[in-house]
C-alpha positions in Angstrom: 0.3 15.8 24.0 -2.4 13.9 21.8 -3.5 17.2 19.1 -7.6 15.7 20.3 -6.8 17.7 23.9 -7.4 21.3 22.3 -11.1 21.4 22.2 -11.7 24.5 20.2 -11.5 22.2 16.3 -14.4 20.8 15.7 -14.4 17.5 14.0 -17.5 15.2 12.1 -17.6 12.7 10.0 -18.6 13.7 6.2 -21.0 11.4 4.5 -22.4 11.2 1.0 -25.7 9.3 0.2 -24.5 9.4 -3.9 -24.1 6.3 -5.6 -22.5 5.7 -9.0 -22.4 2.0 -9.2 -22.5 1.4 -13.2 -25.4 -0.7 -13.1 -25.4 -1.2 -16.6 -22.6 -3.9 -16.5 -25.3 -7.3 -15.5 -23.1 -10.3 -17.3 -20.8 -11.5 -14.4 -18.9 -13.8 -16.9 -15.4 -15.2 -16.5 -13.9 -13.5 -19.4 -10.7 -14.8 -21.5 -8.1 -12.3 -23.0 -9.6 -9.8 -25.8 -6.6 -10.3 -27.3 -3.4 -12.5 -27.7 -0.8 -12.1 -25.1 3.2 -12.7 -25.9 5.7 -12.6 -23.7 9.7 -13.3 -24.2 12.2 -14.5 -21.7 14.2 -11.1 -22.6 11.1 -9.2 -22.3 12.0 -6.4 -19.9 9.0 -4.3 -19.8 6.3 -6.7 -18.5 3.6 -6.0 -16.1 2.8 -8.5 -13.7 1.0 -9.3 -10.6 1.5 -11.8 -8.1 -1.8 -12.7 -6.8 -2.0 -15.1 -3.5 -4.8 -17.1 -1.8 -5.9 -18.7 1.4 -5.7 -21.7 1.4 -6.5 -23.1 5.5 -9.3 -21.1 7.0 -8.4 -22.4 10.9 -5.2 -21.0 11.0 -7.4 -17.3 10.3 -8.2 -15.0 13.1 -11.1 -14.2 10.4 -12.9 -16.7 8.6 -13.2 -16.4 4.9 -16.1 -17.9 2.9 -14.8 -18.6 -0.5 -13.0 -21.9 -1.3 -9.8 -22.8 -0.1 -6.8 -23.3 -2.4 -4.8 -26.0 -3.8 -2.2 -23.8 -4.9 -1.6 -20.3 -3.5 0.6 -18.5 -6.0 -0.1 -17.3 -9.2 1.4 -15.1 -11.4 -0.8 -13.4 -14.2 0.6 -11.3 -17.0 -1.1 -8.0 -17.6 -2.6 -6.8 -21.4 -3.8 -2.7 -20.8 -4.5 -2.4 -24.7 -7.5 -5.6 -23.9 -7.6 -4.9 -19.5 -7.2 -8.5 -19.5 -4.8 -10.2 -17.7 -3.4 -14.2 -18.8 -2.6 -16.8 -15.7 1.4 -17.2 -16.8 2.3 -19.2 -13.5 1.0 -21.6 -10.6 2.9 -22.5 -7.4 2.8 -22.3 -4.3 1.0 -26.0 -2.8 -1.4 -24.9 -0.4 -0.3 -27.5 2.2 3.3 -25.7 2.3 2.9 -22.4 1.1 -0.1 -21.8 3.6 -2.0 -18.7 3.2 0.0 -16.6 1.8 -1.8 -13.0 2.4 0.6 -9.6 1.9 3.4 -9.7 -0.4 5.9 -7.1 -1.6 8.1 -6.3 -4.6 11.6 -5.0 -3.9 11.6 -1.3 -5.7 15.0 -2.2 -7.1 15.4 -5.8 -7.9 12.9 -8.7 -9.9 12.4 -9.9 -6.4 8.5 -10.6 -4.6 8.4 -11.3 -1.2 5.4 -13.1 0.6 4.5 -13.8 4.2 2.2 -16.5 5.8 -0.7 -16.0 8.3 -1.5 -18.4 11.4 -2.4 -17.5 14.7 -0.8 -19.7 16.3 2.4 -20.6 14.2 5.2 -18.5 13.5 4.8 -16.8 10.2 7.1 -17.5 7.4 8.1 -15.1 4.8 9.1 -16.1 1.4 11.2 -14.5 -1.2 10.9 -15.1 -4.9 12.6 -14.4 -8.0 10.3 -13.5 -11.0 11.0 -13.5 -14.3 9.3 -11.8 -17.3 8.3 -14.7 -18.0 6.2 -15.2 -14.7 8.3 -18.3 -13.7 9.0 -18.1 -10.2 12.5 -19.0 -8.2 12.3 -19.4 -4.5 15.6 -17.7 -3.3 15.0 -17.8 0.3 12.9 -18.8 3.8 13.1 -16.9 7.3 10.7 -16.8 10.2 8.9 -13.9 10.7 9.0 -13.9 14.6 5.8 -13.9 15.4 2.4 -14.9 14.9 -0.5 -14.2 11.4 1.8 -12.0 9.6 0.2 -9.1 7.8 2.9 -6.4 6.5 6.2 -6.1 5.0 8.1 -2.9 4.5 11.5 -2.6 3.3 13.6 0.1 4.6 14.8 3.4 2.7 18.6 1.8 2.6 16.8 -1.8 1.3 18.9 -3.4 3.8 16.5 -4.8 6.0 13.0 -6.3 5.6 10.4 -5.4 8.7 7.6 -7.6 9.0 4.2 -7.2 11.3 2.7 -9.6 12.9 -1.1 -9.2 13.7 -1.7 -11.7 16.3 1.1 -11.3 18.7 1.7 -7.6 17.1 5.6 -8.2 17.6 7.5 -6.0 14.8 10.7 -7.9 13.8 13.3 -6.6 11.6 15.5 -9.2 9.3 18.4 -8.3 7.5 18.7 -8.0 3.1 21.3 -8.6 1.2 22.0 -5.2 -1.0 23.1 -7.1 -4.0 20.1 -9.7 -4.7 17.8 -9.4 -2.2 17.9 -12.7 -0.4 17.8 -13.0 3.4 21.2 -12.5 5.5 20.2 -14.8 8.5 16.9 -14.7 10.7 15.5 -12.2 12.8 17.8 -9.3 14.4 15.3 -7.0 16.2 12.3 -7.2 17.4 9.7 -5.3 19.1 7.0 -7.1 21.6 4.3 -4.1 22.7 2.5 -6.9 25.0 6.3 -7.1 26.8 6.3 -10.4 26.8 2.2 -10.9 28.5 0.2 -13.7 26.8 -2.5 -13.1 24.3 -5.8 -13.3 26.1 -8.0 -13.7 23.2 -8.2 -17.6 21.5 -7.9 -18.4 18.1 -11.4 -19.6 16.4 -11.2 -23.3 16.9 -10.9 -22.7 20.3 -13.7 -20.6 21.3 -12.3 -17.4 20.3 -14.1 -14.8 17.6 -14.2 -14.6 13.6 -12.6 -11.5 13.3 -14.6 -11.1 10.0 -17.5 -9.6 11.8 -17.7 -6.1 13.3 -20.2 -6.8 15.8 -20.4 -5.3 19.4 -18.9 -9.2 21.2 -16.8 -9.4 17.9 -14.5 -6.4 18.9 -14.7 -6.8 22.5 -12.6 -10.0 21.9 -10.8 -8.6 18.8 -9.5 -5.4 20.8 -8.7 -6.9 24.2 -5.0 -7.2 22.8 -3.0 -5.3 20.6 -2.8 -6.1 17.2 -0.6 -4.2 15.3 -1.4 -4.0 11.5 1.0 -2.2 9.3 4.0 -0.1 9.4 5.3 2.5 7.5 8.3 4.5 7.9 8.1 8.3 6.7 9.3 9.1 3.3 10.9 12.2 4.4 13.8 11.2 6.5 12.9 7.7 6.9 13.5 7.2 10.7 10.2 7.5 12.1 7.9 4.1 11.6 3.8 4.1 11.8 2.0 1.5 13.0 -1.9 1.5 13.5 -2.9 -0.7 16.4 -6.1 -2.0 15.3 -7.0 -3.9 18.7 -6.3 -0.5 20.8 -7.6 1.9 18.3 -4.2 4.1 18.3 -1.4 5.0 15.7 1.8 4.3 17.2 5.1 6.5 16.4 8.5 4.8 16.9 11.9 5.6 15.8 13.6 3.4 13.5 16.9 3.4 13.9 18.1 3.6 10.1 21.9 2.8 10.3 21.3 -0.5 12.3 18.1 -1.6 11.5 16.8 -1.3 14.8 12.9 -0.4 16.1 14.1 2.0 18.7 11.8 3.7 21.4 7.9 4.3 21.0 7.9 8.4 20.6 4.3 8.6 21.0 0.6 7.0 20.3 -2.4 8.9 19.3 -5.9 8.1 18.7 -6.4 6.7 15.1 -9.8 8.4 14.7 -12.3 11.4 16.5 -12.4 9.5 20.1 -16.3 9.2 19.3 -16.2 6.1 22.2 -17.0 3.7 19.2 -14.0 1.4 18.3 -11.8 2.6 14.9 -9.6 -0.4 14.1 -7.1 1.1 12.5 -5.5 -1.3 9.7 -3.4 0.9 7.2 -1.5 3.9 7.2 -0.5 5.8 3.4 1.2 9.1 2.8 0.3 11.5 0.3 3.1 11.3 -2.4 3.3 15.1 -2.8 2.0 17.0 0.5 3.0 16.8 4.3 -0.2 14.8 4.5 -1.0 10.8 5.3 -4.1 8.6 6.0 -5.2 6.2 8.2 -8.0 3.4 7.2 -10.3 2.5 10.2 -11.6 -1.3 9.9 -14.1 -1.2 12.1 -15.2 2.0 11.9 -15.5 2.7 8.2 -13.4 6.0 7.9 -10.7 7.6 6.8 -9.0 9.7 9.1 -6.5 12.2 7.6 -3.7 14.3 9.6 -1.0 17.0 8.7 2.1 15.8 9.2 4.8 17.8 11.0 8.0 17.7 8.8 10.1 19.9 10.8 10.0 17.3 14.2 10.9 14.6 12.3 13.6 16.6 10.6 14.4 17.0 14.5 14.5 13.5 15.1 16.4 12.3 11.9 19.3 15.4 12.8 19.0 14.3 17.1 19.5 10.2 15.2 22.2 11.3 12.9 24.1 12.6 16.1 23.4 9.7 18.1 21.4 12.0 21.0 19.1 10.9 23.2 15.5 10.2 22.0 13.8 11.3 24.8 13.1 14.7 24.4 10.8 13.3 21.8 8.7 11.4 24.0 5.1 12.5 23.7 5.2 14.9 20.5 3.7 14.2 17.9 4.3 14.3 14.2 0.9 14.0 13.3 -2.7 16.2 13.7 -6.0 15.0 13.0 -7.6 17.4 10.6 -10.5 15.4 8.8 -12.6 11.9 9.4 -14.7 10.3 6.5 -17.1 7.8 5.8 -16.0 5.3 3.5 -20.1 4.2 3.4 -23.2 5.7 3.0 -24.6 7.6 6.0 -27.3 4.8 6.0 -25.6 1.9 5.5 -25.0 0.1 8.7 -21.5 0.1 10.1 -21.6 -3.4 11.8 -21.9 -4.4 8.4 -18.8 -3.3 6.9 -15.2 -3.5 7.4 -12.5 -1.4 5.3 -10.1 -3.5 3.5 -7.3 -2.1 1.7 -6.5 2.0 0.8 -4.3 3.6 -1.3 -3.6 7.4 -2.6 -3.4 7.0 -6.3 -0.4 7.8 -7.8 -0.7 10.9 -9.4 -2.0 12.5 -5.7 -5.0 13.0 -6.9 -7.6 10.3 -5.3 -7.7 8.3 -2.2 -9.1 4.9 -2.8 -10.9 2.5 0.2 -12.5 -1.2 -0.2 -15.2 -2.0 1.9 -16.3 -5.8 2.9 -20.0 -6.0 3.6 -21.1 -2.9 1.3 -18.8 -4.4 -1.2 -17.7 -1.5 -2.7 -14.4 0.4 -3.9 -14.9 4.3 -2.6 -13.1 6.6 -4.5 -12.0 10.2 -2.6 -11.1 13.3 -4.6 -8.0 15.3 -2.8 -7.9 18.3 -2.1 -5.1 20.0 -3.9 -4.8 23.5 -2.8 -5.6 25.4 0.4 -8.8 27.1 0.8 -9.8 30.4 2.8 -10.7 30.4 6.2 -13.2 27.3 7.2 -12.8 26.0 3.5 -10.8 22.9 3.2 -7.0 22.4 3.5 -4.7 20.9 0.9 -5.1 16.8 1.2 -8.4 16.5 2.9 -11.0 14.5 1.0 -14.5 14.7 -1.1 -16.4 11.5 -2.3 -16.5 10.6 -5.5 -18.6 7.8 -5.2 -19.1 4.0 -4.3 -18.8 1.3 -7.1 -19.2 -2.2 -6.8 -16.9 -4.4 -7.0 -18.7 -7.2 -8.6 -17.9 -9.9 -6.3 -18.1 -9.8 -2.2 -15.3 -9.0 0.3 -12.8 -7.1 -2.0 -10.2 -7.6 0.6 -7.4 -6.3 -1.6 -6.6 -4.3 -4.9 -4.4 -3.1 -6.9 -3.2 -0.7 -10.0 -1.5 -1.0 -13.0 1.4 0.4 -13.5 0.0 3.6 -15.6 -2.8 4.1 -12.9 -5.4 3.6 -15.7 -6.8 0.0 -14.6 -7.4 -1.4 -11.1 -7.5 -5.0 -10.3 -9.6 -6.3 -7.4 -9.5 -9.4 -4.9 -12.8 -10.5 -4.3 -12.2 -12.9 -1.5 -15.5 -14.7 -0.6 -16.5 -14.8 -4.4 -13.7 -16.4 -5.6 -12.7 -13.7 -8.3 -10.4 -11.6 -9.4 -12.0 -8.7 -11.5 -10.8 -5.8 -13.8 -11.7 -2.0 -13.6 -10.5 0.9 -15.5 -10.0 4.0 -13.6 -10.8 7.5 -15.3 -7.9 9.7 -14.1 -9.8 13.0 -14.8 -13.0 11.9 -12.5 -11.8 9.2 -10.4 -14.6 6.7 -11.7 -14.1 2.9 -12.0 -16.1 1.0 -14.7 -16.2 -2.9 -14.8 -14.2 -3.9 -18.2 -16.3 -7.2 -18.4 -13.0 -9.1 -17.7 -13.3 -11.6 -14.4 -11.0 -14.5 -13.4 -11.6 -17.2 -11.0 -9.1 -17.3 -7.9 -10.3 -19.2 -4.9 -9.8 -16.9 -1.7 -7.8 -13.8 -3.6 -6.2 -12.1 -0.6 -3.9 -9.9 -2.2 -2.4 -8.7 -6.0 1.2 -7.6 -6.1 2.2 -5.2 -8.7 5.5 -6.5 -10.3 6.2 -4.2 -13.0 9.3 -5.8 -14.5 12.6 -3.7 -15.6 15.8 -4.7 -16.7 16.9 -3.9 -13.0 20.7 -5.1 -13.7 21.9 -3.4 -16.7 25.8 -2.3 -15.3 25.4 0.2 -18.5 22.9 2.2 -17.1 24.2 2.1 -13.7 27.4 4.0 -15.1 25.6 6.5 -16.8 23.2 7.7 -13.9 24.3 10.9 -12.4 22.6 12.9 -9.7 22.5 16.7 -10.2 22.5 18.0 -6.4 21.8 21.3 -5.2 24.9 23.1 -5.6 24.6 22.1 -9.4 27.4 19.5 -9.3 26.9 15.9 -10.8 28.0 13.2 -8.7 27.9 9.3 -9.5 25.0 6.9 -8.3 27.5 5.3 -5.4 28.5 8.6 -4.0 27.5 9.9 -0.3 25.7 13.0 -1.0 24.5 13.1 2.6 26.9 16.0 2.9 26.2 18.6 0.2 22.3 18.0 -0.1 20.3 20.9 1.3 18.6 19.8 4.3 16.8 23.1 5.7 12.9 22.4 5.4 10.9 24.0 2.6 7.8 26.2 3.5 5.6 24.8 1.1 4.4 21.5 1.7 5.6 19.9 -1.3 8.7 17.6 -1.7 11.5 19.4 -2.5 13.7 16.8 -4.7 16.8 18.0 -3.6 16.6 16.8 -0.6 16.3 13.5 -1.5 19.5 10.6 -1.8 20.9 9.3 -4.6 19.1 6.1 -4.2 15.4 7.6 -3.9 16.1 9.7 -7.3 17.1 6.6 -9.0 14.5 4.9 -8.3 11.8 7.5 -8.6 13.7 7.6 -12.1 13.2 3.8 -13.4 9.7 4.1 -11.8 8.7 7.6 -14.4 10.3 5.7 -17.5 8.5 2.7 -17.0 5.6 4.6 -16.5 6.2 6.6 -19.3 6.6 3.7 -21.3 3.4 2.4 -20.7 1.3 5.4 -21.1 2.9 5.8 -24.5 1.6 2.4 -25.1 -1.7 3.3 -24.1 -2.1 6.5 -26.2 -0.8 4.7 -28.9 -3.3 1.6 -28.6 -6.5 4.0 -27.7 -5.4 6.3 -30.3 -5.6 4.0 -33.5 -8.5 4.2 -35.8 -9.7 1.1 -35.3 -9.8 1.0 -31.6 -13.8 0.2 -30.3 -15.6 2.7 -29.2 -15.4 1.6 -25.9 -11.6 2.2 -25.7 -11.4 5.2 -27.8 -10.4 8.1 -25.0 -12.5 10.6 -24.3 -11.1 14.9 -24.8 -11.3 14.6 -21.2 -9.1 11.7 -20.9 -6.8 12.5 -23.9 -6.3 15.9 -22.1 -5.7 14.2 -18.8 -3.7 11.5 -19.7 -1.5 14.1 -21.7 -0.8 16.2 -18.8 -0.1 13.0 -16.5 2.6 11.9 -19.1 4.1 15.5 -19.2 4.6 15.5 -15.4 6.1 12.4 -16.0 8.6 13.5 -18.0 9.5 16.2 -16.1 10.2 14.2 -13.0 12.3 11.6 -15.3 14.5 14.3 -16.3 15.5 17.0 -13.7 16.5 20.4 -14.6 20.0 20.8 -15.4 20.4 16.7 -16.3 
């Protein structure tokens, strides 16, 4: 049963007419490094970003306004001591490499995949190595089975690659290989929520809609099909997959069958927003990284709607999996309850006008962060991160900060540095790509004066660069479980890790795999390693006055780093 039926909650959007654009910032230069940039071929501890572009508007649904590129991959080296960033690489033609538009980094191996967007062609997704150096080595081609991909997720096991498809809104699943990433033949699964009807809507050239626009015969068109957007499986057990329907307005729940690689049976749909009668258009779907919460970005709407999420059902559903039982007891239950909606614009501002981009939750839990096209503006929420009395607000649920500008129009698509401290953003229809940093104490962006040109930036890929093969370090990792013993990286610790559900809503890291500690261990040194970096470079003497931290941002940046630590080394290790 939908959790909208029980009509005693009552829900509303929360609005904020505060603005905090810095205003100050007029010179829209296009701003070289402030300082030299140096990179090695051995240089393990790069920060890059893999930035693609559009490069032939028919083949859009939507209908971007910039210019169209020649080349559609780029590679930029990143410089946090100057927030500047230096263009290492170029590929990509944009006759063969066509619009390139979501792309994502394998969280093990110096591996970036990208996919390819046409209505009415089969997407293609792409795999590259990337070196510290920026260079870039195509290792691999599949088809994406179906039509303007948008979304890749790779599973929990990093065995399989799932890809979305916007136009057709198929879900396809295509095999990984564990050991270097590359493709291990074409698709093996894949989900078709039209059941094989035709698309009634037509593409742009041939009478159909810019799906750009968020007027009234706009989404009429837009939501007469499905179109799924994204999909994300839950970080909890890792068997449940989310995917916001943006052309029916619903968050669909389906369980993902981990061992094969499989998109099993749709468990349930619920409405993505507060069933106001206006259309949502959900497009993206995040989890808090510390509380049983996760977010949903409506398009067309301009919201975000946040919901509780039930950890003991899917527990239920990973255990029912796990014993190969039935899945249909599940039908119809939710693991998620609408608990908050809220504006990502002004109250004034006219909706029509705007459609949300991208959204992330920052990664110290403490900010959600929306773009919107039209307004042109990054909105920064502050999370709630405690419960309050009765009628006060619950842990997770959000308060503006503000609206900032993003100094350029449609920011389709940004991104953060690896230390959280800077945020990179895509202005598509200006043709730029511009530099923020990002306060970690307030939540407020200010415009660093550094801007790069980029014709159609669609979307900047993080690549933070580790020495991801060193056999040395793999036989020194050891996992310290939950009976206290210490068990090597490649052993099955399915069977002695404690899987009864915690009461708070935290994570509880002992119930988390081998694999997933790793990781979350390469990810806090190298974000260790760069905040060190930082404090060192704001630190000095001679730093300007416009980099010297703040007591505020010492203080904050100082307790980030000692949180760090603590999850880089577990108790006991």
């Amino acid at each position: 049963m939908s959790p909208l039926n029980n009509p005693k909650p009552t829900l509303t959007h929360q609005q904020t007419s505060i603005l905090t654009t810095d205003a100050s910032l007029s010179d829209g230069r296009v701003s070289p490094p402030s300082q030299p940039y140096s990179v090695t071929d051995n240089d393990a501890s790069q920060q890059l970003f893999f930035v693609t572009s559009y490069s032939d508007f028919d083949k859009l649904a939507h209908g971007p306004r910039g210019h169209a590129a020649k080349y559609t991959l780029r590679v930029y080296g990143f410089d946090a001591a100057g927030s500047s960033l230096v263009l290492l690489h170029v590929a990509g033609e944009g006759s063969t490499v066509i619009n390139p538009a979501f792309s994502r980094f394998h969280p093990r191996l110096n591996v970036v995949y990208t996919c390819t967007e046409d209505i009415e062609q089969n997407g293609q997704i792409l795999a590259y190595q990337i070196l510290a150096d920026g260079s870039l080595t195509q290792i691999g081609a599949v088809d994406a089975g179906g039509t303007s991909t948008c979304y890749l997720t790779i599973d929990r096991e990093q065995r399989h690659l799932i890809a979305v498809n916007y136009w057709d809104s198929s879900l396809a699943v295509i095999p990984l290989s564990k050991e270097d990433g590359t493709f291990i033949g074409g698709v093996k699964n894949i989900y078709d929520p039209r059941q094989g009807q035709a698309m009634r809507a037509m593409a742009k050239k041939h009478g159909g809609v810019n799906h750009s626009n968020n007027d009234q015969s706009t989404i009429a068109q837009r939501q007469v099909d499905p179109h799924s957007h994204a999909l994300v499986l839950d970080p909890f057990e890792g068997c449940v997959a989310y995917v916001p329907d943006l052309g029916k307005d619903l968050v669909r729940e389906f369980w993902y069958d981990r061992q094969n690689g499989r998109i099993g049976c749709e468990l349930n749909v619920l409405p993505s927003g507060l069933c106001t009668g206006k259309p949502d258009g959900p497009r993206y779907f995040e989890f808090h990284p510390k509380f049983n919460v996760a977010y949903v970005v409506n398009e067309l709407s301009s919201t975000v709607a946040v919901f509780r999420v039930d950890r003991e059902l899917l527990s239920e559903i990973a255990h029912a999996a796990k014993q190969k039982l039935p899945m249909d007891k599940f039908k119809g239950r939710s693991t998620l309850k609408l608990i908050q909606s809220i504006k990502t614009v002004p109250s004034a501002f006219p909706t029509e006008m705007n459609t949300c981009g991208r959204m992330c939750v920052h990664q110290s839990g403490r900010f959600v962060i929306v773009s919107n096209r039209g307004h042109e503006s990054i909105t920064i929420f502050r999370v709630k991160q405690c419960n309050g009395g009765t009628g006060k607000a619950a842990k997770g649920t959000l308060a503006q900060v503000g609206f900032f500008h993003t100094r350029g129009e449609t920011p389709r698509h940004f991104q953060f540095d690896a230390s959280g401290q800077f945020l990179i953003v895509a202005n598509q229809d200006s043709d730029t790509i511009a530099v923020f940093s990002f306060n970690l104490n307030s939540g407020e962006i200010k415009y660093t004066g550094n801007e790069y040109r980029v014709p159609s930036p669609n979307f900047i890929c993080s690549c933070p660069m580790a020495d991801r093969y060193s056999e040395e370090e793999d036989n020194d990792v050891r996992i310290e479980v939950a009976n206290g013993n210490l068990l090597p990286i490649e052993s099955n610790v399915d069977t002695v890790v404690n899987h009864t559900i915690p009461d708070t809503v935290e994570f509880d890291s002992a119930q988390k795999n081998a694999l997933d500690l790793q990781l979350e261990l390469e990810h806090a040194r190298k974000e260790i390693d760069d905040l060190k970096k930082q404090i060192s470079v704001l630190s000095t003497p001679n730093t300007s006055p416009e980099t010297t931290l703040t007591t505020d941002e010492a203080h904050d940046l100082k307790g980030f780093l000692a949180h760090q630590l603590k999850v880089a080394k577990p108790e006991g290790a």
